[in-house]
C-alpha positions in Angstrom: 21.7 -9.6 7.2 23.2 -6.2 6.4 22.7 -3.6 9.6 21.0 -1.5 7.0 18.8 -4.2 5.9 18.0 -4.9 9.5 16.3 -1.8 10.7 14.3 -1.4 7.2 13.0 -4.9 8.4 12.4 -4.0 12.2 10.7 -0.9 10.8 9.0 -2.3 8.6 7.7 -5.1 11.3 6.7 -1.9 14.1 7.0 1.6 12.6 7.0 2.4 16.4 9.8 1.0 17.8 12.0 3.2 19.3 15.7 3.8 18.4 16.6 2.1 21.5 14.6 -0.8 21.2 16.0 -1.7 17.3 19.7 -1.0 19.1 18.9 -3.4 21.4 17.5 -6.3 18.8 20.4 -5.4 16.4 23.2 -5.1 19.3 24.1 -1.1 17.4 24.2 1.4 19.8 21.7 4.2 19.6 23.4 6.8 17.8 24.5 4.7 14.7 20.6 3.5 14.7 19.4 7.2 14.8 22.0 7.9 12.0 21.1 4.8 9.8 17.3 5.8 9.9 17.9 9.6 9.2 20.3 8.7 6.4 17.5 5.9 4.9 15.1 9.4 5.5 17.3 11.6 3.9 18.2 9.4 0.9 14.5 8.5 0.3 14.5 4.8 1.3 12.1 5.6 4.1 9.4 7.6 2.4 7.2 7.6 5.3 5.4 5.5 8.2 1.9 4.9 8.8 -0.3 2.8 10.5 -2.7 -0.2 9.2 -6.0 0.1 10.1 -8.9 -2.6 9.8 -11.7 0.3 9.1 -14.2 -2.5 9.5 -13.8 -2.7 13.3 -13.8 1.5 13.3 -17.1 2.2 14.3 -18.5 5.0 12.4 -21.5 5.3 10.1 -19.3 6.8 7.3 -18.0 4.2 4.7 -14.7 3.7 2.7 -15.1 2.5 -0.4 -11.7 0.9 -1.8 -11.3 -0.7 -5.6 -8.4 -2.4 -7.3 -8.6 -1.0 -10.7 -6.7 -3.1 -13.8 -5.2 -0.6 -16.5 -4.3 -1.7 -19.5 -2.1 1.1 -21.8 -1.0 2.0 -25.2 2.3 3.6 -25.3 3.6 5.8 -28.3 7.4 7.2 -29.0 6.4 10.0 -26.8 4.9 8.3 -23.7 7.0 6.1 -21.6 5.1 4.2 -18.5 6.5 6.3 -16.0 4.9 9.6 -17.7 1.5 7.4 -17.6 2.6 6.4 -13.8 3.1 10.2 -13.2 0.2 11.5 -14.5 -2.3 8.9 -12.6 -0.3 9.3 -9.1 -1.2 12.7 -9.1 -4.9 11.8 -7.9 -5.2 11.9 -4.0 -8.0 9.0 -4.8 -5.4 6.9 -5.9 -3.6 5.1 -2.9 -1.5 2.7 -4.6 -0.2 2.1 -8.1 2.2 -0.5 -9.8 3.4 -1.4 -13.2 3.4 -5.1 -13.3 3.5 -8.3 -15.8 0.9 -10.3 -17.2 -2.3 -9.6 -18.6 -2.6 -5.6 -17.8 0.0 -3.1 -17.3 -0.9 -0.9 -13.8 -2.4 -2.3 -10.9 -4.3 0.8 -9.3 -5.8 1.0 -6.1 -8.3 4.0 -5.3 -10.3 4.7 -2.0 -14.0 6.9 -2.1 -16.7 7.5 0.4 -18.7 5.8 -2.4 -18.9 2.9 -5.3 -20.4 6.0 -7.3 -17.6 8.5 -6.1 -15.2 6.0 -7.2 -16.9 5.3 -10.4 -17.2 8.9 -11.5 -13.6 9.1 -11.1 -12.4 6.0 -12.8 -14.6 6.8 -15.8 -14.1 10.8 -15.7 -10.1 10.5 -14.8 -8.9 8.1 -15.3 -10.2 6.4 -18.3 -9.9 9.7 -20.8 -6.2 9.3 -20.4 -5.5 9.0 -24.0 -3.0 6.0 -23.8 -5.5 4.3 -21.4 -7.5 1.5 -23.6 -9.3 -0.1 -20.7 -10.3 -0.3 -17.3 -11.5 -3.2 -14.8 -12.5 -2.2 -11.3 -12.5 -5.1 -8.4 -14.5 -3.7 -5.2 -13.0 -4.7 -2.2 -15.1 -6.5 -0.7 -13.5 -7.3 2.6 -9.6 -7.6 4.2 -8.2 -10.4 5.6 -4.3 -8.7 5.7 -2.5 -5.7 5.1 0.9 -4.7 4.5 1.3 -7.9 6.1 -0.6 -7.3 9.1 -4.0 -10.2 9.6 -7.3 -9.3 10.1 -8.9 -11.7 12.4 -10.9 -12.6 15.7 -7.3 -12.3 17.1 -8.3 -15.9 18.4 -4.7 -17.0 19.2 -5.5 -20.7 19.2 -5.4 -22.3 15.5 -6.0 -25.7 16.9 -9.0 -27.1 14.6 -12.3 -27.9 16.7 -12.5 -31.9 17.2 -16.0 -32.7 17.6 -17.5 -36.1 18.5 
């Protein structure tokens, strides 16, 4: 594995390790780490770091409200994907988005405080797009992983229960 390669990885694993730390997992001294992650910075490989939160062990009364939103488009000469992509990534509601294959064209994900504030702005936003020609919003219901981080009990025995 490329040097390169392994820091994006070790970042990518703990957003928190320190220089030293990935030096000492990847055997680089210090200084070539800090250089290889402010050149990844610099050159826009590393576009930012955050942390994964399970917002259904924060306890607060207020709610997120997240929905996985299917787009399907119509493109003309004039509109390319990447001028509809450009358009919708404008909306701070809108936390993810991906061109992909099959049987729609953007995967969207939006967050609200509400299924209504996230319905108003499917259907007053995003669906008037002209090239848009449908929508089909998912709910997220509940999350199990994220960004490749589990959800769970944190129960570290998987042994299955033998009962008599």
């Amino acid at each position: 594995m490329s040097s390169r390669r392994e820091i994006l990885e070790l970042l990518r694993e703990n957003a928190r390790y320190t220089t030293e730390d990935i030096a000492h997992m990847t055997g680089e001294s210090v200084d070539d780490i800090e250089s290889t992650i402010e050149e990844l910075e610099e050159a826009g490989v590393v576009r930012g770091y955050q942390a994964v939160v399970d917002w259904n062990a924060v306890e607060t009364d207020e709610e997120r409200v997240r929905a996985i939103v299917e787009l399907n488009v119509t493109l003309d000469r004039e509109t390319s994907y990447a001028d509809i992509a450009n358009r919708i990534a404008k909306f701070p509601e809108v936390t993810s988005l991906r061109l992909i294959s099959g049987d729609y064209d953007f995967d969207m994900e939006v967050e609200g405080d509400s299924m209504r504030e996230v319905s108003h702005f499917i259907s007053n936003k995003v669906a008037p797009i002209p090239e848009i020609t449908q929508t089909v919003t998912h709910y997220v219901m509940d999350s199990y992983k994220e960004q490749g981080m589990r959800f769970d009990d944190h129960d570290d025995d998987e042994r299955l229960s033998v009962s008599p």
